[in-house]
C-alpha positions in Angstrom: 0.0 0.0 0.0 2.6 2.4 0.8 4.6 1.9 -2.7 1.5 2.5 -4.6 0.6 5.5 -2.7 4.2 6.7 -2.9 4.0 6.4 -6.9 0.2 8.0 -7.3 1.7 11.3 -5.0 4.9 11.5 -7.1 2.9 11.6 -10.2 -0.2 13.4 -9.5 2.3 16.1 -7.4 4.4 16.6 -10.6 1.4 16.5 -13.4 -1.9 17.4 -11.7 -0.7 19.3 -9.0 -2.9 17.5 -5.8 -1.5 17.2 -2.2 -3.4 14.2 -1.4 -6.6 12.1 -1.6 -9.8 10.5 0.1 -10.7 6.9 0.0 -13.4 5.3 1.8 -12.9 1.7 3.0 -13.8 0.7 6.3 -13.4 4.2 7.4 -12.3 7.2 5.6 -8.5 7.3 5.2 -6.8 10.4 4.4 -3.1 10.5 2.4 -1.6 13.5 2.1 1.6 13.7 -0.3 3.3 16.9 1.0 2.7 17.5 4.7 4.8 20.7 4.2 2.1 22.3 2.0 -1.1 23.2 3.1 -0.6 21.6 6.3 -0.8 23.4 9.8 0.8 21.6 13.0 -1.9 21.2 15.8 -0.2 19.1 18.0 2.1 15.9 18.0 0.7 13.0 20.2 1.2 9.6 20.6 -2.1 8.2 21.1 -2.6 4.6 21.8 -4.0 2.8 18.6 -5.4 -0.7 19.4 -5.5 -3.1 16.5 -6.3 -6.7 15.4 -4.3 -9.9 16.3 -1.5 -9.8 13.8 -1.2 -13.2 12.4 -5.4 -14.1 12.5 -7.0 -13.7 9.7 -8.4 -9.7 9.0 -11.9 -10.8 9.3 -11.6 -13.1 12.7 -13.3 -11.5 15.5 -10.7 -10.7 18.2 -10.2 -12.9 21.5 -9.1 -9.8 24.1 -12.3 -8.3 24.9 -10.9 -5.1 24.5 -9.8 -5.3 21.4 -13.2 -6.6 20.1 -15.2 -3.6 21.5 -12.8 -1.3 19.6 -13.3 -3.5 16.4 -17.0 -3.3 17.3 -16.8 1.0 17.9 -14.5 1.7 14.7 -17.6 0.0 12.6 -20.3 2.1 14.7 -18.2 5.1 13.6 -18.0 4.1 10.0 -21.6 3.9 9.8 -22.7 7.7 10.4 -21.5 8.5 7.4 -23.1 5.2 5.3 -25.7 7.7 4.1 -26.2 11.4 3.4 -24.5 13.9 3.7 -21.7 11.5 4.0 -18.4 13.0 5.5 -19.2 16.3 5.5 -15.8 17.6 6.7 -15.2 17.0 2.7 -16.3 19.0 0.3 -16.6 17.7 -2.9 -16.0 20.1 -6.2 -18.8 18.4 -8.3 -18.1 20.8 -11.3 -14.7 18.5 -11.4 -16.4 15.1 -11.3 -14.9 12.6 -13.2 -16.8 9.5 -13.4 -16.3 5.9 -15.5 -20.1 6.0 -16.2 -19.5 9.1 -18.6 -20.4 7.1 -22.0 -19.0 9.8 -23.8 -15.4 10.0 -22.2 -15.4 6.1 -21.5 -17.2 4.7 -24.4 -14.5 1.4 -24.0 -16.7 0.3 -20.6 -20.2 0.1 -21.8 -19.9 -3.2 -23.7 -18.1 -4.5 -20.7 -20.9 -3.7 -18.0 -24.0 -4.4 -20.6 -26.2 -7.1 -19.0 -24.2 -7.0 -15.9 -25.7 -5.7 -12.1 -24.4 -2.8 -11.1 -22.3 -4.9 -8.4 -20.3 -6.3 -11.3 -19.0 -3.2 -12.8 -15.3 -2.9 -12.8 -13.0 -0.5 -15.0 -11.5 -3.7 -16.4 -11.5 -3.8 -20.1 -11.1 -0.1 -20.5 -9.2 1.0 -23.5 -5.6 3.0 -23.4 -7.6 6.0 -25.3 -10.1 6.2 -22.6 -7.3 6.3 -19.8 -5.7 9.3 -21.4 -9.4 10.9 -21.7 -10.1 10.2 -18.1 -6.2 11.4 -16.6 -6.5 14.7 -19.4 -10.2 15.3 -18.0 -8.6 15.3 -14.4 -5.5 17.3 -15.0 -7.4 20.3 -16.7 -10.2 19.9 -13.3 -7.4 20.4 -11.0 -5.7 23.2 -12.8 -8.8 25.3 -13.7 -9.5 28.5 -12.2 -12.2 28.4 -9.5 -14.6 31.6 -11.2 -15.2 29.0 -14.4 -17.7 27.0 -12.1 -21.6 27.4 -12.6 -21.9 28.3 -9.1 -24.6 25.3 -9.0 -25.8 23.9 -6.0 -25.4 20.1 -7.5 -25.0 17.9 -4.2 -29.0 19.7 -3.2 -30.0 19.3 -6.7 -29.5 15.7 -6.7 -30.6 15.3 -3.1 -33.7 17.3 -4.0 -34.8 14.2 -6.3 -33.7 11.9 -4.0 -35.7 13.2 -0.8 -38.6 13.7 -3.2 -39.7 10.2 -4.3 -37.7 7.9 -2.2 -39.7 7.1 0.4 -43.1 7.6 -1.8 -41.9 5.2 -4.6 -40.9 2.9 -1.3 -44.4 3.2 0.4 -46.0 2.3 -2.7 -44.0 -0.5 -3.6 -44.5 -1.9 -0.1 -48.9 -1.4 -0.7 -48.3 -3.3 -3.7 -46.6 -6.4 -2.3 -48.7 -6.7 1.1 -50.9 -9.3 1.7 -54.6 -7.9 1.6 -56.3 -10.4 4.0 -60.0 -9.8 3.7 -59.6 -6.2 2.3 -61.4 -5.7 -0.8 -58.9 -4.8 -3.6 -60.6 -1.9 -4.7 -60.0 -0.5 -1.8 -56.6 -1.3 -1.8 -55.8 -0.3 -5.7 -57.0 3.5 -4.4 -55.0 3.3 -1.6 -52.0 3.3 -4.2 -53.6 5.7 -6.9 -54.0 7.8 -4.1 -50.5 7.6 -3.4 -49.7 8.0 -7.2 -51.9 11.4 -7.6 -50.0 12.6 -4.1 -46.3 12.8 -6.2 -47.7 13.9 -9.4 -49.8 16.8 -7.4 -47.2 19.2 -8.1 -47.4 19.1 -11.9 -51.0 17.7 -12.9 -52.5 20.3 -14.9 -56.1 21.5 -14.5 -56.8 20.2 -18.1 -55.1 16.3 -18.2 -58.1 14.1 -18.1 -59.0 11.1 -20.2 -60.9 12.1 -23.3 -64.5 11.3 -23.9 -64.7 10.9 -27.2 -60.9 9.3 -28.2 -60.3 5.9 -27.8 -56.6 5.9 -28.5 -55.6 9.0 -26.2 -57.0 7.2 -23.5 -54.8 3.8 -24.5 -52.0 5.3 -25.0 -52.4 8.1 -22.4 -51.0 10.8 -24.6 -54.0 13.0 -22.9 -51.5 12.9 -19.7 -48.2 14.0 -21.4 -48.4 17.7 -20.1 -48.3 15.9 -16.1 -44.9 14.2 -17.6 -43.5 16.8 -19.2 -44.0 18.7 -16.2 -42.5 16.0 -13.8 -39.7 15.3 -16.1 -38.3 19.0 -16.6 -39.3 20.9 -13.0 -36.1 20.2 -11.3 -33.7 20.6 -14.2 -35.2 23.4 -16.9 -33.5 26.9 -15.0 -30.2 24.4 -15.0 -30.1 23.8 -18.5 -30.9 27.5 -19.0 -27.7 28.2 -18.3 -26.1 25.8 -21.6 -22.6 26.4 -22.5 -22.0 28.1 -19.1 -21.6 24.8 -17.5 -18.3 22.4 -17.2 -18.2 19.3 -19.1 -18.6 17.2 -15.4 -21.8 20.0 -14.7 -23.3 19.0 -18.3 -23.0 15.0 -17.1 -24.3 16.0 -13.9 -27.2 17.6 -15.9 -28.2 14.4 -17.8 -27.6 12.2 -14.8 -30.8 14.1 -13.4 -32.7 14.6 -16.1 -32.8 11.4 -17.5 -33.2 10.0 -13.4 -36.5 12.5 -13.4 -37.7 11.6 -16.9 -38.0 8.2 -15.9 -39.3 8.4 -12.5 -42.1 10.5 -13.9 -42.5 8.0 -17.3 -43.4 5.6 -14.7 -45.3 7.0 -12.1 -47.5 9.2 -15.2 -48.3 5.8 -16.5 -49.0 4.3 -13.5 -51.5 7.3 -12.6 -53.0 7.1 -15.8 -53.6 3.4 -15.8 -55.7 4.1 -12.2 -57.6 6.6 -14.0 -59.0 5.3 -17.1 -59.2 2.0 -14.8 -61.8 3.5 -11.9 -59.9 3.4 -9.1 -59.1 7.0 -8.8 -61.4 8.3 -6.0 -61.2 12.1 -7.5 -63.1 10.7 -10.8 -65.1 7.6 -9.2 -66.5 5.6 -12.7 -70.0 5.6 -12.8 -69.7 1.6 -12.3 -66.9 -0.1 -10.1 -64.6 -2.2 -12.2 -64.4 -6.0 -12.2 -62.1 -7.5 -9.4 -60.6 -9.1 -12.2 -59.8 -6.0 -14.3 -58.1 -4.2 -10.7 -56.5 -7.9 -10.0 -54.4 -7.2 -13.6 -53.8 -3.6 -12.9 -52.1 -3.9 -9.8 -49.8 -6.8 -11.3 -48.7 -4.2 -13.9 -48.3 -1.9 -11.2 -46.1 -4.1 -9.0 -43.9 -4.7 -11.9 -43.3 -1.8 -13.1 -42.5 -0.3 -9.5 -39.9 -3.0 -8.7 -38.1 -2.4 -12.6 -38.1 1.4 -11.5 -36.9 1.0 -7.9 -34.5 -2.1 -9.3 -33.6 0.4 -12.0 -33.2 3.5 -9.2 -31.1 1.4 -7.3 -30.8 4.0 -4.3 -28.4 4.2 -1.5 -31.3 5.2 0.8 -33.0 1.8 0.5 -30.1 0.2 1.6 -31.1 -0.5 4.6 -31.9 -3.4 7.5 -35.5 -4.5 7.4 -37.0 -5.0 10.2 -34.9 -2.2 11.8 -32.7 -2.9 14.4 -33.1 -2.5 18.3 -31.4 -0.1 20.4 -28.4 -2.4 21.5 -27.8 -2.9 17.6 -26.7 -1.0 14.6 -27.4 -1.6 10.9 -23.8 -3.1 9.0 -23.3 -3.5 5.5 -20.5 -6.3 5.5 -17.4 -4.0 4.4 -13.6 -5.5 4.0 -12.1 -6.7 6.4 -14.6 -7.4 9.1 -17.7 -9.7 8.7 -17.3 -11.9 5.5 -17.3 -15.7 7.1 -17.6 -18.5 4.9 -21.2 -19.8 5.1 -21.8 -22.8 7.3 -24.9 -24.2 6.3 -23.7 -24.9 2.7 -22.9 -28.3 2.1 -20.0 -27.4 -0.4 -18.6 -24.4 1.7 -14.7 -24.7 1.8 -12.9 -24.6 5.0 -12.2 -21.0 6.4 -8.7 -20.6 5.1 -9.5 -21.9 1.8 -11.9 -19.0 1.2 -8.4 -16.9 0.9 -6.2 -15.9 -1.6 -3.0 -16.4 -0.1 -1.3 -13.4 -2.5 -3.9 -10.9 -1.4 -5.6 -12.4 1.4 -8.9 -11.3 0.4 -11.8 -13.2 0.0 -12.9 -15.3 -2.6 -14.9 -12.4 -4.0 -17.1 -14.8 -5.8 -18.9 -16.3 -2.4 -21.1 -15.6 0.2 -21.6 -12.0 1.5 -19.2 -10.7 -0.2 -20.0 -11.2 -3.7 -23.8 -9.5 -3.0 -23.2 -8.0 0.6 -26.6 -7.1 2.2 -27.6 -4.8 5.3 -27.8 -7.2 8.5 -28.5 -6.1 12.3 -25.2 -6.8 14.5 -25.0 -6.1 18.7 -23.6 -2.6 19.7 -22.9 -4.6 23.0 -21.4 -7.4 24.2 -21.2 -10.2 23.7 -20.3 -9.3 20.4 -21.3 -11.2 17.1 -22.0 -10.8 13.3 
C-alpha cells in the first residue's frame, strides 16, 4: 500500500498538482503527499491505537475483549457516514467530477458492464484512449481557475430528487406487495392511486383528463403528457438554462438528473393514468366499479413496473436493514475486512482458510456476502457477534 501511494503522490504532485486524496474503506482514510504544504501543526501526540491480532486472519473477531469492543466501535463510527450527507468535513468540487459512467469520455466500458448488475461493474476492459481521456479530464479539473464553475448547488440538486420520491416510490411499492387479507382490492388499488396522484400533485395540470370521445388517447395516455413533461423538466429546466455556461462534469451531472427525473415520472404518469382510465381514482369515481378481475391485472402491472423502477433506481437510501434494528444494535453492510465468514450451512462451503487468496488475502470475491453484501443487524454490545 505504501509503494502505490508513494507512486500516485509522485505523479499526481508533478502533473496534476494535488496534495493528497480520500478513499473510503472501512473508514475514511486520508493520504496527504506533502505534509509541508497546506498543512498546519496542531499538535504531535502519541495516542494509543489498538488493532487486530496480527497473524489471525483480517476478518476473525478478536479474543481480548478489549480489542473486540474497539473492532465493534470503529464500525459504529463508519456507519454515520453510510448515508447522506456522508463526511461532511469534505467538500466535494462536483463541477470537477470525473466518473467511469460518462459514455462519452469512456465509451471502451459500456460493452463491458451491458447485461451485468451494477455490483459487477469494474474498470477492467477499458481501452488506453479512454485512460488518457479520463487522466487529461482530471489534469485540466485540477488546474482550472475556480470563477469557471456554474456556481450550481449540484449535491441539493440531486438530493432534492432523491428526498422527493424515495420514500413515496418505497411506500408504494411496499402497498403493492402486502398481503390484503379480507380487504377488498378496490380498496386497496385507491390506496395506491391515491399515493400516485399525491407525487404527481405538483405538476398535474387543470386540463389532463382522459378524453370522452378518443379511444386511443386514453390507450396510449397521450391526454397525460403535459403531467410528464411537467414531472420530467421541473427540477432541471433553469439548470439547462444556463447551456454552454456549465463544465463538461456539470453537463453529465445535468443528464444524470434529467434522464433519473424523466423516468421516474414515465413511470409514475403511466401508473397514474392506468388508475384513471381504470376507476380506481377516487377524485373521478366511474359511474360503475370495475371487475375485481380487471383491478386484480392492474395492480400486477403496477407491481412490476414499481420493482423495474426501484430495481432500475437502485438508491443508496434503501439500503437499509428491514425489520430495523433494536437499540443495542446497529445496521452493518458487511465492508472488508470485518464480517465476510464462509457460510456454514452450505454443504459445499470450503474450510475457512481456503476461502483466501493467499497473495492478497482477500476473500474469494465470488462467495457468500461478499460477492452480493446485504444490510444485517449486529450487537452494539457485548457479547459481540456478526
Amino acid at each position: 500500500m505504501k509503494s502505490s501511494v508513494s507512486r500516485i503522490c509522485v505523479n499526481g504532485v508533478r502533473n496534476m498538482a494535488w496534495n493528497g486524496f480520500v478513499r473510503m474503506e472501512m473508514n475514511f482514510e486520508i493520504m496527504v503527499c506533502d505534509f509541508t504544504s497546506h498543512m498546519e501543526v496542531v499538535s504531535f501526540l502519541n495516542l494509543d491505537s489498538p488493532r487486530l491480532t496480527v497473524g489471525s486472519p483480517p476478518t476473525d473477531v478478536p479474543e481480548d475483549p478489549n480489542t473486540v469492543r474497539q473492532a465493534y466501535e470503529i464500525m459504529h463510527s463508519a456507519s454515520w457516514r453510510e448515508l447522506y450527507p456522508g463526511e461532511t468535513r469534505i467538500m466535494l468540487d462536483f463541477s470537477g467530477l470525473v466518473s467511469f459512467y460518462d459514455t462519452a469520455l469512456v465509451p471502451s466500458l459500456v460493452p463491458c458492464r451491458a447485461g451485468l448488475e451494477r455490483w459487477d461493474h469494474r474498470v477492467a476492459g477499458i481501452s488506453s484512449e479512454d485512460i488518457e481521456r479520463v487522466q487529461d479530464r482530471l489534469a485540466r479539473a485540477l488546474v482550472r481557475p475556480a470563477v469557471t464553475t456554474s456556481g450550481i448547488d449540484w449535491k441539493t440538486v440531486l438530493r432534492v430528487v432523491v428526498d422527493r420520491y424515495a420514500s413515496r416510490l418505497e411506500m408504494i411499492q411496499y402497498l403493492l406487495n402486502m398481503t390484503l387479507d379480507d380487504r377488498p382490492i378496490f380498496d386497496h388499488a385507491q390506496q395506491v392511486q391515491r399515493q400516485l396522484r399525491t407525487i404527481l400533485l405538483p405538476y398535474t395540470v387543470f386540463a389532463a383528463l382522459p378524453s370522452n370521445t378518443s379511444v386511443t388517447a386514453n390507450v396510449t395516455n397521450s391526454w397525460a403528457a403535459p403531467v410528464f413533461r411537467e414531472c420530467a423538466t421541473s427540477h432541471t429546466a433553469s439548470i439547462a438554462a444556463h447551456g454552454t455556461a456549465l463544465m463538461p462534469s456539470e453537463r453529465l451531472l445535468l443528464q444524470a438528473v434529467q434522464e433519473t427525473t424523466r423516468e421516474i415520472c414515465r413511470v409514475v404518469t403511466k401508473m397514474w393514468a392506468s388508475g384513471l382510465i381504470a376507476g380506481v381514482d377516487p377524485f373521478y369515481p366511474p359511474d360503475q366499479r370495475p371487475e375485481a378481475d380487471h383491478v386484480r391485472t392492474l395492480m400486477g402491472e403496477w407491481r412490476e413496473d414499481i420493482t423495474k423502477l426501484i430495481s432500475w433506481l437502485d438508491w443508496n437510501v434503501w439500503v437499509k436493514c428491514r425489520p430495523a434494528c433494536g437499540i443495542e444494535e446497529m445496521c452493518y453492510l458487511p465492508t472488508w475486512p470485518l464480517g465476510f465468514f464462509p457460510t456454514p450451512d452450505e454443504d459445499d462451503a470450503p474450510p475457512f482458510q481456503a476461502q483466501w487468496d493467499s497473495a492478497s488475502l482477500w476473500p474469494d470475491p465470488h462467495k457468500g456476502e461478499w460477492k452480493r453484501p446485504q444490510p444485517k443487524c449486529i450487537r452494539r454490545l457485548e457479547p459481540y457477534g456478526f
